[in-house]
C-alpha positions as CSV (number, residue, x, y, z in Angstrom):
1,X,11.1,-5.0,9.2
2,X,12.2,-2.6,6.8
3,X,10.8,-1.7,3.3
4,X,11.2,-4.2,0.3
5,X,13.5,-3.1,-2.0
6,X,13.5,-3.4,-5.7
7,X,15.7,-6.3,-6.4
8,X,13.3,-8.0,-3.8
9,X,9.9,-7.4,-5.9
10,X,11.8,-8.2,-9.1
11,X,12.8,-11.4,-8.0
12,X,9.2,-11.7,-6.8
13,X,7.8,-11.1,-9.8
14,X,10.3,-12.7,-11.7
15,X,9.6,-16.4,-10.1
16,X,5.3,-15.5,-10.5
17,X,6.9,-15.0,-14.3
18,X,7.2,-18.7,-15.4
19,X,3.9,-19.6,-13.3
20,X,2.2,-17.4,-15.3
21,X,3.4,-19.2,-18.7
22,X,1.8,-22.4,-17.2
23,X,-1.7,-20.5,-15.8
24,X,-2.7,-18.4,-18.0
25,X,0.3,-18.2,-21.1
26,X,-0.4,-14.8,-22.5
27,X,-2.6,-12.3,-20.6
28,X,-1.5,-12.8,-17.2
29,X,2.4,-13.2,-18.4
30,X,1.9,-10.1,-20.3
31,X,0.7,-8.2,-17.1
32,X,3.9,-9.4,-15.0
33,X,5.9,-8.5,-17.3
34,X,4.3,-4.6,-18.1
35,X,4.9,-4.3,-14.2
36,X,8.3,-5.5,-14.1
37,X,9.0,-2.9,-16.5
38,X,7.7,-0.2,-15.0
39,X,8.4,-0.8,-11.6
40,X,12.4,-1.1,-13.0
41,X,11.9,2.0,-15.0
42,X,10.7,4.2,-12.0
43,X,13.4,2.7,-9.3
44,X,10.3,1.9,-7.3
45,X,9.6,-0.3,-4.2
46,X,6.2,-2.3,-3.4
47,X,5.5,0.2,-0.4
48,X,5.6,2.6,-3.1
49,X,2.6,2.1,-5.3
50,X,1.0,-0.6,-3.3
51,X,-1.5,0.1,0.1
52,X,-0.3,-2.2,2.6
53,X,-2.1,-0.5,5.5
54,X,-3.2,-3.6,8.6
55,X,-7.2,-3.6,8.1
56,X,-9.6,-4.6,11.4
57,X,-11.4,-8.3,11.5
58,X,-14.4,-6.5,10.6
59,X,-13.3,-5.1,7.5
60,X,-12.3,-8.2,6.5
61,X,-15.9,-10.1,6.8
62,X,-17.6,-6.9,4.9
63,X,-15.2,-7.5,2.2
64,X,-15.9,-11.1,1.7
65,X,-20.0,-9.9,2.6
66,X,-19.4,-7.7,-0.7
67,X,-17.6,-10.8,-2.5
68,X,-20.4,-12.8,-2.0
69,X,-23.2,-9.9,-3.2
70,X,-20.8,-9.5,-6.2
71,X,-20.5,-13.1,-6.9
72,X,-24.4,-13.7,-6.9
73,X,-24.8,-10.3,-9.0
74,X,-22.4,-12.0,-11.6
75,X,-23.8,-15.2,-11.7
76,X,-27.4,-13.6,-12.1
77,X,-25.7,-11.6,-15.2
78,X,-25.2,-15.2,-16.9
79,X,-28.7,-15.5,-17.4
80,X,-29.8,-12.3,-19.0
81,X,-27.9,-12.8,-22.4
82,X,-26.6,-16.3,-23.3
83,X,-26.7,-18.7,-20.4
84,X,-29.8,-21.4,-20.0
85,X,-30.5,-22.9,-16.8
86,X,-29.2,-26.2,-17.8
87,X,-26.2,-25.1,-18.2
88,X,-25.2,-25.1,-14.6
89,X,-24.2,-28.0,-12.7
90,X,-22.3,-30.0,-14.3
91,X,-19.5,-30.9,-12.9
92,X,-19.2,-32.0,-9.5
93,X,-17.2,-30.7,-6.4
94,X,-13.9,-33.2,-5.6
95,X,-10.6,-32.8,-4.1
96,X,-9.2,-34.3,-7.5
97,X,-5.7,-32.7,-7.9
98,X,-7.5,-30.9,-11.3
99,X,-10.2,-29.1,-9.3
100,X,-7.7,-28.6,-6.9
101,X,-5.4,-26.9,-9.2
102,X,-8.1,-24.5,-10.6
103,X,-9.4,-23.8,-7.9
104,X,-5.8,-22.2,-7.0
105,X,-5.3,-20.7,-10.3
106,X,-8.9,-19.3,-10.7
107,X,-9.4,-18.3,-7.0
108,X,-5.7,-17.3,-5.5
109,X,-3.4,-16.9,-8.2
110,X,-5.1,-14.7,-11.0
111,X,-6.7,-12.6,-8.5
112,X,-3.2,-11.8,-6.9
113,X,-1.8,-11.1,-10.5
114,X,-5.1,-8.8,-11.8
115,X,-5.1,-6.9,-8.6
116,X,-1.4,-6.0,-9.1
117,X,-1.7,-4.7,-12.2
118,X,-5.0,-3.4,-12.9
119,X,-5.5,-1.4,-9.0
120,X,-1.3,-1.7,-8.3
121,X,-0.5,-0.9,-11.6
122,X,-3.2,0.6,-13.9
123,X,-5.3,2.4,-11.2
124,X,-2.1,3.8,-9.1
125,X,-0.4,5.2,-12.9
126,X,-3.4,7.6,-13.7
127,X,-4.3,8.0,-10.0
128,X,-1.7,11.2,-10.5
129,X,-4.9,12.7,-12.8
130,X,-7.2,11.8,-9.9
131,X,-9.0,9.5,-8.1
132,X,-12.2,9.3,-10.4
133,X,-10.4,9.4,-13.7
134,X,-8.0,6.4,-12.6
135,X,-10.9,4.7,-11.1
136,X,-12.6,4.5,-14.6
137,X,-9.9,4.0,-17.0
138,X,-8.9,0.7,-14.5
139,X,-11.9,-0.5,-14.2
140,X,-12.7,0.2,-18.1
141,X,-9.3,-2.2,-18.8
142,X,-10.5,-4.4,-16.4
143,X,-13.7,-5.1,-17.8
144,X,-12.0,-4.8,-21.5
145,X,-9.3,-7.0,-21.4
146,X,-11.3,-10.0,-19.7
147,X,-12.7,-10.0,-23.2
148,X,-16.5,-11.2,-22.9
149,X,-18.4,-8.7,-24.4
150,X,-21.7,-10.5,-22.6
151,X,-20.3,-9.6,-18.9
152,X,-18.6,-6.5,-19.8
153,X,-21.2,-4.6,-17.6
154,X,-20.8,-6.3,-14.6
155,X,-16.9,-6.8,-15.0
156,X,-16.6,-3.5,-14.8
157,X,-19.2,-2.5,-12.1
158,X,-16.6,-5.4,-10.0
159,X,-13.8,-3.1,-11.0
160,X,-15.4,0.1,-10.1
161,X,-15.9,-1.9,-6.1
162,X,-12.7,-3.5,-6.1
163,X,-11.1,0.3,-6.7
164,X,-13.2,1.4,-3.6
165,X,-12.2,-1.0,-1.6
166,X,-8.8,-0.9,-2.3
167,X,-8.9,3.1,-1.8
168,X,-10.9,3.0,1.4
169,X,-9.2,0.2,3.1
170,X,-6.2,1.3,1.5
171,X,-4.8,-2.4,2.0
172,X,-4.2,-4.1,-1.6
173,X,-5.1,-7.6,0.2
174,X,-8.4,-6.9,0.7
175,X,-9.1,-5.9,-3.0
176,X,-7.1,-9.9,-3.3
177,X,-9.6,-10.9,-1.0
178,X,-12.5,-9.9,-2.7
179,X,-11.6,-10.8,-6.4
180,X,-10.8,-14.3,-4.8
181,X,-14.0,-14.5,-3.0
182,X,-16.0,-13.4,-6.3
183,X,-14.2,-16.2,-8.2
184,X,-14.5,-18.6,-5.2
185,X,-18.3,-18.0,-4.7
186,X,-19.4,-18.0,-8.3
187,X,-17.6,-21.2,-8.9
188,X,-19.1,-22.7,-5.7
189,X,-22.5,-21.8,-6.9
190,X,-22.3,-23.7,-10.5
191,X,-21.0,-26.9,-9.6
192,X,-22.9,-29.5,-7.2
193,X,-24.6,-29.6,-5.1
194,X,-24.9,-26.0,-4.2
195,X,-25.8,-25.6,-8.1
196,X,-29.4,-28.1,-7.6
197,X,-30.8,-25.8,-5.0
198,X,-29.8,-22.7,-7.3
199,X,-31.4,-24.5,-10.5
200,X,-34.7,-25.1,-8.1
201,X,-34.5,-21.3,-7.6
202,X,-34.0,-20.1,-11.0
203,X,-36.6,-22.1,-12.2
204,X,-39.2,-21.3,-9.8
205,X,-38.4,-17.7,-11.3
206,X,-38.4,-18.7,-14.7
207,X,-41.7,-20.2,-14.9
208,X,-43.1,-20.5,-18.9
209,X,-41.8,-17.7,-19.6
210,X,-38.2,-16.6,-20.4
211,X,-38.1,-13.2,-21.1
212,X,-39.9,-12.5,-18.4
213,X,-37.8,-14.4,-16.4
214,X,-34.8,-12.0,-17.5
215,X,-37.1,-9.0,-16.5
216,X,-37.6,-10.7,-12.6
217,X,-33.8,-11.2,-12.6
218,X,-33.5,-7.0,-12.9
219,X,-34.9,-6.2,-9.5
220,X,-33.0,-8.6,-8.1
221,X,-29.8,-7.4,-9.6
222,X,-30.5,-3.6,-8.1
223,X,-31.2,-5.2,-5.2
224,X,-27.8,-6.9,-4.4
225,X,-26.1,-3.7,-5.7
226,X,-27.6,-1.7,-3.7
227,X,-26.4,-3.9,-0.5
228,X,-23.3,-3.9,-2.1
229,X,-23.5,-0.1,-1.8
230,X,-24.6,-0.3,1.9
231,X,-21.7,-2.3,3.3
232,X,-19.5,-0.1,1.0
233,X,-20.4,2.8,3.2
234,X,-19.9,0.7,6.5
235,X,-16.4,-0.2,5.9
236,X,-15.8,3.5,4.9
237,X,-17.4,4.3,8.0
238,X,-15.1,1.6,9.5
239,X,-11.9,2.7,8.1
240,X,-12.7,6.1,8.7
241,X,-11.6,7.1,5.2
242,X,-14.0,8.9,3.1
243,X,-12.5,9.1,0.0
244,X,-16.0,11.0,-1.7
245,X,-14.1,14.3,0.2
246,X,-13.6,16.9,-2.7
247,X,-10.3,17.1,-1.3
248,X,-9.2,13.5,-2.1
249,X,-10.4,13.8,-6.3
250,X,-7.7,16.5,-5.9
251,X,-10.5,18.9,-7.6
252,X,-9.3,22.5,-7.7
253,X,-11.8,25.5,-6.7
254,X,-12.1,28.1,-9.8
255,X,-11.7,30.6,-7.4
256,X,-8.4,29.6,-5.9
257,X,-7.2,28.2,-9.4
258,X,-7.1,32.3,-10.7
259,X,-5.0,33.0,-7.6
């Protein structure tokens, strides 16, 4: 099959266009649109500023292993700043054509869109200044322009993994993957009845005492990131791919920079 051409990821993105009107009217509209734009602007096909490399079954159940570490680590976040336990729960889990519908939107369609611009778009643009540079200004949008100063932190700790993965694996479907997971898992975990068994928990750890309740959640927060880091370097390991090699930050030596 040969490569898509442009015409062929305009018309792509110009039927996601009016979707994104309905979803999400301004944010994720604007972001279709920015890409549209530049993708038009640079003659540029989806091959050419996406990773589409075929990734290993493996790779694939350490991702969602990292979407699940990231989903707990943002649902413990809730809890340090504004969020009380009794405010989880709810709602119920149905197959009402609502929950349905936002579980689509929330979990499959917003992912797809954020990945493509903020780690198709964003993170590919300055990726020309290197690897660690675009890797922070992306993940510093994406944690910025979800506008919730409370998670801002761990918004953009997700960006910082979701660049990795997408780097390592060098497949943009598993950074899809992941964001979906993280949305999928958190959401999973605050409704019922998976949310009772998580209000026993958080309880149990709360005891009479609320800030020290916040402090307990800490350890537990290093904790997950640290597996987080673990399985990181397994799929590297995996894929082969060590993008830490001074070589791929495109850093120059002093020595051969005179030359």
């Amino acid at each position: 099959m040969g490569k898509i051409k442009i015409k062929d990821i305009n018309l792509l993105l110009l039927i996601l266009l009016p979707l994104t009107f309905i979803v999400s009217p301004y944010s994720h509209s604007f972001m279709v649109i920015v890409i549209l734009v530049w993708i038009n602007n640079n003659n540029l096909r989806l091959r050419d500023f996406l990773y589409l490399k075929k990734v290993s079954a493996s790779i694939v159940l350490l991702s969602v292993l990292i979407g699940t570490l990231l989903a707990l680590m943002n649902f413990f976040d809730h809890f340090y700043f504004r969020f009380t336990i009794e405010t989880i729960g709810k709602s119920k889990m149905s197959l009402s054509l609502s929950n349905i519908w936002f579980l689509f939107t929330f979990c499959i369609f917003k992912p797809f869109i954020e990945e493509l611009f903020f780690r198709g778009f964003l993170y590919n643009f300055y990726k020309k200044k290197g690897i660690l540079i675009a890797l922070i200004i992306s993940s510093v949008l994406f944690s910025v322009l979800h506008f919730d100063l409370y998670r801002i932190i761990i918004i953009f700790i997700i960006g910082v993994f979701l660049v990795l993965l997408y780097e390592i694996t060098e497949c943009f479907w598993i950074s899809v993957l992941v964001h979906g997971s993280i949305n999928a898992i958190h959401t999973l975990l605050v409704v019922q009845p998976v949310a009772r068994y998580m209000k026993v928990l958080l309880y149990w750890m709360q005891g009479d005492n609320v800030l020290l309740f916040r402090l307990k959640l800490l350890p537990v927060s290093i904790v997950l990131f640290i597996l987080v880091i673990l399985v990181m370097i397994l799929i590297m390991s995996i894929s082969k791919n060590n993008i830490f090699q001074e070589k791929k930050f495109k850093l120059v030596n002093k020595n051969e920079a005179s030359h």
